[in-house]
N, C-alpha and C positions, 0 to 999 in steps of 0.2 A: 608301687604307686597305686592308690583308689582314686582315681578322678571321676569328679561329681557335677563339678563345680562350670561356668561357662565361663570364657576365657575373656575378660572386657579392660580397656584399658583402667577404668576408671570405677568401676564397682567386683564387688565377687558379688554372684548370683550359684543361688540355689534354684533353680526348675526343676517341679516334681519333688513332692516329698518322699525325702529319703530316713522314715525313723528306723533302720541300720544305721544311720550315721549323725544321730540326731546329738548323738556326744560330741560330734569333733564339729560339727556345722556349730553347735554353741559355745566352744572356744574358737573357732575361724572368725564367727561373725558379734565378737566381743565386742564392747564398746569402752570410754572409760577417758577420762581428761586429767590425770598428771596425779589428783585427788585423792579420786574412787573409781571404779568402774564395776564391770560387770560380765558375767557369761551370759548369751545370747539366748537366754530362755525365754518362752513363751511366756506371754502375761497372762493368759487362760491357763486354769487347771487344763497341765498335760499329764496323764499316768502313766507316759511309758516310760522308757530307759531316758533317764534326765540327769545333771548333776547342777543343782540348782545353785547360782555363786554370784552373791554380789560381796565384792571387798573393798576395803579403805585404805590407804596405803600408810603402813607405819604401825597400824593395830596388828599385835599379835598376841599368839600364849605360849607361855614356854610350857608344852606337851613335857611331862616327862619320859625320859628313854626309858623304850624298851625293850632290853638284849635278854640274851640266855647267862651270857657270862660278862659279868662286871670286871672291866679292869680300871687299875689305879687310871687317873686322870683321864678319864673319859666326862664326854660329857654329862649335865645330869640333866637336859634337854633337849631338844630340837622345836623351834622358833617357826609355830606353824602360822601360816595368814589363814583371817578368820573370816569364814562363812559370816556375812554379817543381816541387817536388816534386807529383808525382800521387801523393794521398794515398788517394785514395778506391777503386785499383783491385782489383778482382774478377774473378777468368775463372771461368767455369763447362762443365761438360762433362757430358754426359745420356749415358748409353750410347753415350761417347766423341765426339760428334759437341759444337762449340764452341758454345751458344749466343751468339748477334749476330742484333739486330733485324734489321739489313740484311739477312740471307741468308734466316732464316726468314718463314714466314708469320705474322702479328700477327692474332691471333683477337680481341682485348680491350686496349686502351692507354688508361687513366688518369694522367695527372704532374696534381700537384697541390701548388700553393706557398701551404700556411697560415702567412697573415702576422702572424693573430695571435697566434702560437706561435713562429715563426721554423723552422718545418718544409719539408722536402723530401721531398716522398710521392711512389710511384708503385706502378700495379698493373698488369699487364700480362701475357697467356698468351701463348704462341707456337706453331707446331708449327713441329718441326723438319722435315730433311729424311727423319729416319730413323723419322718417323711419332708421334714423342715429342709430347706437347701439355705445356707447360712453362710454372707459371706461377712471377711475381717479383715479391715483394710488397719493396720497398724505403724506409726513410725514416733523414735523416741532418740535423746541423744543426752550426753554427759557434757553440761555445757563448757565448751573451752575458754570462756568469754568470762565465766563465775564459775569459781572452783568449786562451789558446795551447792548447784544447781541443775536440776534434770527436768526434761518433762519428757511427757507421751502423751500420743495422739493415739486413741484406739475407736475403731470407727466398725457400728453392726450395721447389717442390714438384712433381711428374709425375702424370701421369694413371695410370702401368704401372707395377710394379715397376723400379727401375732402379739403374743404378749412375751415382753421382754423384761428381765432383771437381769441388773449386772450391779457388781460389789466391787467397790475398789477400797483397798487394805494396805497396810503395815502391816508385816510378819518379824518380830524381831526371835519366833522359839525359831531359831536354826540350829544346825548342825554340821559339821564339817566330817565329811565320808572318809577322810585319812585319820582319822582319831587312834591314837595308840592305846586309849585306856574306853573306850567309847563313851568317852561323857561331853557335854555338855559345854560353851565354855562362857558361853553368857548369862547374868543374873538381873530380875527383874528391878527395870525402874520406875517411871512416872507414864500414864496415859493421861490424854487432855484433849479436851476439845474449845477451839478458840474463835475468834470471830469468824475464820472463814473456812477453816477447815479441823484435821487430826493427829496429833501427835504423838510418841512414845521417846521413852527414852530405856536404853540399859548398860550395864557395864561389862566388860570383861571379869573373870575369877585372874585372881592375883597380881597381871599388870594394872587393873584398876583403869583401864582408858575405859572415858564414859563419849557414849554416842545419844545424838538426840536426830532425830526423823522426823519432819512434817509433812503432809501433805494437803493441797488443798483442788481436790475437785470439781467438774461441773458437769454436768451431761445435758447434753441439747438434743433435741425434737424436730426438726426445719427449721432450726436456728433460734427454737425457742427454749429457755434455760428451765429445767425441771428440777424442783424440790427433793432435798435430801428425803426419804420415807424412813428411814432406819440408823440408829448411831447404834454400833457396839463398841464396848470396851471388855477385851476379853485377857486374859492373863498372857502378854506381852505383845498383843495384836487390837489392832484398830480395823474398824470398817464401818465404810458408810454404803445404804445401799439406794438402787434410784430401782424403779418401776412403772412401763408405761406400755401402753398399747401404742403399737406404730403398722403403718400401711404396708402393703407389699412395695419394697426396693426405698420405704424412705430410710435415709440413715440416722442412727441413734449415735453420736460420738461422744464420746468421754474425752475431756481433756486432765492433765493430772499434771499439776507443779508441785514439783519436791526438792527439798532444802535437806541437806548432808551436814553436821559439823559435829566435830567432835575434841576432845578435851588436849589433843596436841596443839592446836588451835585457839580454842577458847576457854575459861574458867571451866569445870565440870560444874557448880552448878547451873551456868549461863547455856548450857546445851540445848535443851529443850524451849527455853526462849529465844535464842540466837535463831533454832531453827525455823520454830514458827514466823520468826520475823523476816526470815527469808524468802518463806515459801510465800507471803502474804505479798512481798514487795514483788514475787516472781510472777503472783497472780496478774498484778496491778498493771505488771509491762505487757503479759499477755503473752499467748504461743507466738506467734508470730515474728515479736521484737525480738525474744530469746534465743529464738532461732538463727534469724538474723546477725546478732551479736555474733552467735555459735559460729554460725558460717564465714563471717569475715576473721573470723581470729584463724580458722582452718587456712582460709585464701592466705595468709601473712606469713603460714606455717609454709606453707605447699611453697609459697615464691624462694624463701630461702633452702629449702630441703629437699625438694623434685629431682628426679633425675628421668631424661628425656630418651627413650628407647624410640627408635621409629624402623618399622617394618617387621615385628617381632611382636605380637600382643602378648603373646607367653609370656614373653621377657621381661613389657613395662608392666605386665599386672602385678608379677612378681615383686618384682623392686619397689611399687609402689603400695603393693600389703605389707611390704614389712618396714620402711618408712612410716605408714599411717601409726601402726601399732607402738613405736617405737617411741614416735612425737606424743600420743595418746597414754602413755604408759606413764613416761616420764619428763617434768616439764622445766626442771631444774629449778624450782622456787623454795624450796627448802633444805636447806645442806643435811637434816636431817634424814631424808631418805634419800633412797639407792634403787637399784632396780632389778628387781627379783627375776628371774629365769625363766616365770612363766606369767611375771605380771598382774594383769585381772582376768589372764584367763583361764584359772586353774588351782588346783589346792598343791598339785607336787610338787617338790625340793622345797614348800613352806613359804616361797614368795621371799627368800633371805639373797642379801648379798653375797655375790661368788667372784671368784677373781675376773671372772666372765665381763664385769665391767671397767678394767681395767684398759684386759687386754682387746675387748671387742667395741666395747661402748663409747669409754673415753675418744677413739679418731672420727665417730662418728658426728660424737659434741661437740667436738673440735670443728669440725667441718662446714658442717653445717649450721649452728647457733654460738651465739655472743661466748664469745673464751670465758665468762665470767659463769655458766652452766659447767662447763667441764671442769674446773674452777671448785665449784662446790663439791663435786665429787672427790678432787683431792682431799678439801677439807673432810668430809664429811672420815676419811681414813686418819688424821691427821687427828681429831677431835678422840677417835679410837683409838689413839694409841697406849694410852696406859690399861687398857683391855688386853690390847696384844703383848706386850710384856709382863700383864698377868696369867696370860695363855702357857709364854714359855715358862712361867716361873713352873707354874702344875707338871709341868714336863721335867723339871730340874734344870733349866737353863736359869744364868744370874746375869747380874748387871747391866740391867735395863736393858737385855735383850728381848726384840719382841719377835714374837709368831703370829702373824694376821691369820683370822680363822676362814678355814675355808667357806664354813656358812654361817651368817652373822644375823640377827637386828642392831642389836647392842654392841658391836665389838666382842662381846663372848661367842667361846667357840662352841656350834650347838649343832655340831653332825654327827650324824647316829655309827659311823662304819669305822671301825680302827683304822684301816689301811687307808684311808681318804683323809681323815680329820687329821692320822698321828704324821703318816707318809709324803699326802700330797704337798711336800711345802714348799712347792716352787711359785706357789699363788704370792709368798715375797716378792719373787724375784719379776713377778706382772708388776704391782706396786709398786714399786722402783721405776722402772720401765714407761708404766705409765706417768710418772713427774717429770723424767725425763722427754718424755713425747712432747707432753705441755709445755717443758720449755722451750725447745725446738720448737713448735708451732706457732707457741704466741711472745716467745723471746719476753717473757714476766718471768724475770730474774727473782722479784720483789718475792716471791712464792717459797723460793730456798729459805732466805732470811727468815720467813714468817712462820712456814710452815715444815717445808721441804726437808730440810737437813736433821729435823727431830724425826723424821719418818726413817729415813736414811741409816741415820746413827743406829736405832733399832734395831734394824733389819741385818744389817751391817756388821754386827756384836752377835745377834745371830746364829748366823754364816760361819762364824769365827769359833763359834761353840758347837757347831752340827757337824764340821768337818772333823778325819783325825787323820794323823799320818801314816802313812804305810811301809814301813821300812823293807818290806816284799817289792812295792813297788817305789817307793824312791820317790814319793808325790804325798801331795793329799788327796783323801778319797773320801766319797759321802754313801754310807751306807744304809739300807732298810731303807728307801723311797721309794712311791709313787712317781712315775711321769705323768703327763697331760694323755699318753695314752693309758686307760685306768684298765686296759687287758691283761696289762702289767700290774703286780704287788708286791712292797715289799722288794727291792730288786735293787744290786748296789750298781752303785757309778752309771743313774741314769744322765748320759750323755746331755740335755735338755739341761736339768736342774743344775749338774755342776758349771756348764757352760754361762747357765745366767747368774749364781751365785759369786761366780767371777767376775763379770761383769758390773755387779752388786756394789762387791767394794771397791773394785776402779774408779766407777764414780761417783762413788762417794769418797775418795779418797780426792779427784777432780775439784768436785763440789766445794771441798774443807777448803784449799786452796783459793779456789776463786772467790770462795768468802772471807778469808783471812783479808786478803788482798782489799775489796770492795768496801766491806762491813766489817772491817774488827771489830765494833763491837758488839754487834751481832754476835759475832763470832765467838765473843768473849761470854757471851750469855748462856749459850749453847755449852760450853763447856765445863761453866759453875754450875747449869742446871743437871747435868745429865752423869756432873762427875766423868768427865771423860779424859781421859790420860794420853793424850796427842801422840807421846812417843813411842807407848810402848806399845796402843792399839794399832795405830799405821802401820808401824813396823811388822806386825804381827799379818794385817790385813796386807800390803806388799808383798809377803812371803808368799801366802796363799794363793793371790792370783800368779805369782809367777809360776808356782808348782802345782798346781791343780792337774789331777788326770782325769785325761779326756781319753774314751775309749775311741780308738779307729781301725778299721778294717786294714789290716794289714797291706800295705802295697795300690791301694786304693786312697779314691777319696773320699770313699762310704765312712761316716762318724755313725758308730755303732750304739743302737739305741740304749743300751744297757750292757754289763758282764755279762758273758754269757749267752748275748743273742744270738750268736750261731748253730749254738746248740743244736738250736729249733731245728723242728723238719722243715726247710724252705718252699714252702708255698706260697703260691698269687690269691690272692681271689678269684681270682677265674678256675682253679682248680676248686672251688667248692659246688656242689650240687645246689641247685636252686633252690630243693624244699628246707635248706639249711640256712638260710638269712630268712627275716636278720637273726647272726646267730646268738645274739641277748636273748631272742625270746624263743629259741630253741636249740640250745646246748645246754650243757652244767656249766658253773659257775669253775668247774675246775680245769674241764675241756678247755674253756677260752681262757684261761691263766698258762697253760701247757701248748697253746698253738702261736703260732707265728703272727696273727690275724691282729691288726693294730684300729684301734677304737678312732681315734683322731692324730693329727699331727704332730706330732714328739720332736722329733729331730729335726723337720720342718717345719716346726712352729718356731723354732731359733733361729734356722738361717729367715723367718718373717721378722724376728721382730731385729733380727739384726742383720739388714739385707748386705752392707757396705760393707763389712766383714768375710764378705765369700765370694769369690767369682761366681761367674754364669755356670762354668765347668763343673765346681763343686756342686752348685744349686743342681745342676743335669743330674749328675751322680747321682745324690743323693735322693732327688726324684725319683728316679725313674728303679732305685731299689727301693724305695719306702710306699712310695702309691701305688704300687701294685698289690703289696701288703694289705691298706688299707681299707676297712668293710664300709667307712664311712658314718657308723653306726654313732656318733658324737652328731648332735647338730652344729659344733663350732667347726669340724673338722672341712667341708666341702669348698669354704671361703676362702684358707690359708693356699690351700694348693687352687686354686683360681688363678690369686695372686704370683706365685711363683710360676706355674705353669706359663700365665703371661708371659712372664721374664725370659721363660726359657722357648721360647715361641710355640709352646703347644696348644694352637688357638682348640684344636677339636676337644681338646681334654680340658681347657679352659672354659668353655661355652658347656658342655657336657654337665661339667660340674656346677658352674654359674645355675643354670636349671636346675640342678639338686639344693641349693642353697637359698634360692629365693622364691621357690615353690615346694620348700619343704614342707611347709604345714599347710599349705592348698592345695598340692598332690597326696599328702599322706604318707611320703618315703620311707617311713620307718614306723608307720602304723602306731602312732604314738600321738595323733593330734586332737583323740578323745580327752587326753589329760589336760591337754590346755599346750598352746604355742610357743614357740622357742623365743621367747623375746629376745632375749641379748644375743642370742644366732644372727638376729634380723639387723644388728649392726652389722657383721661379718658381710652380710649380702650387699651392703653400701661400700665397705671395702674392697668387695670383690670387682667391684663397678669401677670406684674413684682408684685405688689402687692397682686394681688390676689390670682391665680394659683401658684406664686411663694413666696406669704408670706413676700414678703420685709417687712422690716420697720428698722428703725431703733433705738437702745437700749441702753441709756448710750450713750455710743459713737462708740460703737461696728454696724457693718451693720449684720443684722438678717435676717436668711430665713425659712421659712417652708413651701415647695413647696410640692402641692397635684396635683396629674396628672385626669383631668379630661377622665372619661371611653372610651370617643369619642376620643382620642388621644394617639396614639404608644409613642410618644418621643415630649419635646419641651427642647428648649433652647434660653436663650438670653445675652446679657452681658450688667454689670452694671459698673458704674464709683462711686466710692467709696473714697472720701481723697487723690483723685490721682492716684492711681490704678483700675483697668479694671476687674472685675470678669467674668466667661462664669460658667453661674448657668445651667448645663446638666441636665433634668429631664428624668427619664425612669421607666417604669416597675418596674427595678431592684433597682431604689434609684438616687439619688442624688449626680452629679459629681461635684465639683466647682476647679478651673485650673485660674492662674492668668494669663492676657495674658498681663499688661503693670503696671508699678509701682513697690511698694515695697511691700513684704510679707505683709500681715496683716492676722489680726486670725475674723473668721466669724462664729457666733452662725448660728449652722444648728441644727434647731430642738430643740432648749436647749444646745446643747452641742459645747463645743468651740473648731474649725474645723481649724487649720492653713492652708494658702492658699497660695503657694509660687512656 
């Protein structure tokens, strides 16, 4: 762990500059509204260690791969998110001399991210070298209220008389620090200057998404507004500059409205005038209104999404940074995007879709916001699906069978690692998984008809083609795969994968039936479109699930992670030496392929997502040989065994891990929060809560709780969305309150017993 940070229910603070940690403080203290966002860089020229990142969501460039050795059907991409226009920046100048943290001395350093505002504060003095003590009082936000709207507030002041200049700009020359060929990825477009302010526009190289920037500035004096002195237009940068003599301690503030949009949105040539016309009407409302706006859209966010820790600030800070991010990231208003791994905070895994939202995200959107958001995310796979049966066709599989890619923009598959892209294919068997969740949750049957069962069929045909028979073993076996733990490669009959591949076609074999019955003609359409042969596929997919080998510990209830895992030399983690974790970033890559040492949940991540499948006894077993295994070293991994530890009443190891899960990238657990935040982890931390601590799941068709209050904590509470109604699940000391706050009565298994909620 590196903790830096002070522990508040309601903000993350930084006190005392830490530039050691000025990478991971500017993914911690991201910002960003469903849109576009940003890493929490400095508006002033900073020169030390920085990774400077504002993104758009949706904009990328297909990077082309590059390996040492080319093989057939590998990708000829990977789908990077693009470093885009630097909207935010500011230079300042004191009696000529630049302020930059780096060079001066830091007298006073404040950054402070109020979540429940959607704010980005900071206060900070400096002394320059020229004797100057300079302070910067700054706050800016990604408005939630208008998706293509930002402002900032940045405010000087000096101890002495002095003469001030400051530049506020549009920088569109960026660059993206993961480049595999180090070029470049944007090409110059239009500068302008309009009634109130300064524009630019450019494109990306070969996806051709066009972006247009405005801004429109003012800088005040004691509240009096100062004259532009300077317009540049510089080859793909704007700046206008102001200059004025001010007293000792008067403040100089810059306000700065900025308008975002771009060609998924609007016509490409309407970009630069759509912007300008936005940043003009952003003027006209003013900071204040905009703010405003911003903040009551947050208050509407927070009512349905909060979840209430009392007696534990650790706890609720936790849960409540990776909510913020999570609502901030992604806002479900366009089925066209998804939500990348590391969001706006960061350039790693490319900002692509990973099965991650499936299996981690979809219960959170479930939960918390309208079914019609989680909704979209089906679709948005559904929309993909002739990508994914072009995926398996490269591989040699036929008949509209598909392979969803492990990292996506487009539904092509564009990950760089053989063993991930060709092996990991259990990322189907989430997909599946997650339509099924969805209908459980929100009983939209309408969803199979429309979408559902073309997903299905796919994946389904598949399964049916990856598997082959073993006449050794009397079964069928899937060979050469990846499990969810990636410690593992290349490894047959991972227990995880063939367990949900069975799964898979059950039901969808379920499915076919309940839509014959409902909707034949639906049904009927589904079968002229996809060419699909009832009889002879069923029968085929029947076989399969019934014969499938599952490997199991002899004489036990251990389901053994793959062939072959006993092999291993059996060790805990606790047998490792400390200077050896994490061991990703100190072993070989062969070492941790050859140790016992498991990345995240494998075999536990089955009996999660299919709890009502396995006693409590099994769940123990398999526990309590798998988590001791485990380095934790996945950010999805800390969540799932939260969850089941619940189950199995191991509150210490429950709460233990709950803390590694929802203070993963505010403690720094895996020294990894320089790259940017585990966004879709941060669903898992909501699961850890609502599922875990509070025992959700659901039974039949009934919503189920058995909420266990962990010792470290007086009181929690959160609310859940349920078939259209709203629960607030009260945890205390004393028992278990549950209060409908929107919908129609419904009756709720609490503990076993059936609790009417009305």
């Amino acid at each position: 762990m590196i903790k830096y940070l002070e522990e508040d229910e309601w903000n993350v603070i930084e006190k005392d500059f830490h530039p050691n940690h000025q990478r991971s403080s500017e993914s911690i203290f991201s910002i960003g509204n469903g849109r576009f966002g940003q890493r929490a860089n400095f508006e002033e020229t900073y020169s030390g260690d920085s990774l400077q990142g504002s993104y758009i969501a949706g904009v990328y460039y297909p990077d082309k791969t590059k390996v040492g050795w080319w093989k057939n059907g590998y990708p000829e991409y990977f789908a990077k998110v693009l470093n885009s226009v630097n909207w935010i920046g500011v230079n300042v100048w004191v009696n000529g001399e630049e302020v930059d943290l780096a060079k001066a001395e830091v007298i006073y350093f404040e950054r402070k991210l109020n979540m429940k505002h959607g704010l980005l504060q900071r206060n900070c003095t400096v002394k320059l070298e020229n004797g100057m003590q300079v302070t910067l009082v700054t706050e800016r936000f990604c408005s939630m209220a208008n998706d293509d709207l930002a402002a900032l507030k940045y405010t000087v002041s000096t101890d002495q008389d002095a003469e001030v200049r400051i530049e506020s700009y549009l920088d569109a020359d960026v660059s993206n620090e993961d480049t595999n060929w180090d070029e470049k990825f944007w090409v110059e477009g239009e500068t302008n200057s309009f009634d109130s302010g300064l524009s630019l526009s450019c494109a990306t190289k070969k996806t051709d998404y066009h972006v247009g920037v405005a801004m429109v500035s003012e800088l005040s004096v004691a509240h009096q507004l100062l004259d532009v002195s300077e317009e540049e237009f510089a080859q793909m940068k704007v700046t206008e500059r102001f200059q004025t003599q001010v007293k000792a301690n008067q403040q100089v503030e810059l306000t700065k409205f900025i308008c975002l949009v771009n060609s998924m949105n609007v016509p490409k040539a309407d970009v630069l005038n759509e912007a300008e016309k936005g940043a003009g009407q952003a003027h006209t409302l003013g900071y204040d209104s905009l703010k405003s706006a911003h903040e009551s859209a947050w208050e509407s966010i927070w009512e349905t999404s909060d979840i209430v820790i009392e007696g534990d600030v650790a706890a609720q800070q936790g849960i409540r940074f990776n909510i913020f991010h999570l609502n901030q990231t992604y806002s479900g208003k366009d089925d066209r995007l998804n939500i990348g791994p590391k969001g706006f905070t960061g350039e790693k895994y490319g900002g692509s879709t990973y099965w991650d939202t499936e299996a981690y995200c979809i219960p959170f959107y479930l939960g918390t916001h309208d079914s019609a958001i989680a909704r979209q995310l089906l679709v948005y796979r559904f929309k993909q699906l002739d990508k994914a049966i072009e995926n398996a066709e490269k591989l040699g599989f036929k008949n509209g069978a598909a392979l969803y890619p492990m990292v996506t923009m487009t539904g092509e598959e564009c990950h760089n690692e053989w063993e991930i892209t060709f092996e990991e294919i259990h990322r189907n068997g989430a997909i599946t998984f997650a339509i099924y969740n969805y209908v459980r949750f929100t009983n939209d049957k309408s969803y199979l008809a429309e979408y559902g069962l073309d997903v299905l069929m796919g994946i389904s045909r598949f399964w049916a083609q990856r598997v082959n028979w073993s006449e050794a073993k009397g079964a069928y076996v899937m060979l050469g795969v990846t499990g969810p733990n990636e410690y593992e490669n290349n490894v047959n009959n991972n227990w995880y994968t063939n367990y949900i591949a069975r799964w898979c076609l059950k039901y969808t074999l379920k499915v076919i039936i309940e839509l014959k019955e409902n909707d034949p003609d639906a049904y009927a359409e589904k079968v002229a479109k996809y060419q699909f042969n009832e009889k002879e596929e069923t029968l085929l997919w029947a076989d399969i699930l019934e014969k499938m080998y599952l490997p199991q510990m002899e004489g036990s209830e251990v389901f053994l992670q793959q062939d072959g895992f006993l092999d291993k030399e059996q060790l805990n983690v606790a047998d490792l030496a400390k200077e050896d974790r994490p061991i990703n970033q100190k072993w070989s890559w062969d070492r941790i392929l050859r140790s016992i040492f498991i990345k995240q949940a494998d075999v536990l991540q089955g009996m999660y997502f299919f709890a009502h499948h396995f006693t409590d006894e099994q769940v123990e077993a398999n526990f309590d040989f798998y988590e001791p295994k485990t380095v934790h070293e996945s950010s999805l991994s800390p969540c799932i065994h939260v969850i089941l530890a619940s189950r199995i009443n191991r509150q210490e190891k429950a709460y233990e891990l709950y803390l590694r899960t929802s203070r993963l990238d505010l403690d720094d657990y895996n020294h990894e929060a320089y790259q940017g935040l585990h966004i879709t982890a941060m669903a898992g931390t909501w699961m850890a809560v609502v599922e875990g601590f509070g025992g959700m799941k659901v039974e039949g068709h009934q919503l189920a709780l058995s909420p266990s209050l962990p010792k470290q904590w007086d009181a929690f509470n959160f609310r859940v969305n349920f078939r259209g109604s709203a629960v607030r699940v009260n945890v205390t000391k004393d028992g278990t309150n549950l209060s409908l706050e929107t919908g129609q009565a419904l009756t709720v298994l609490l503990h076993g017993k059936q609790v009417e909620v009305y």
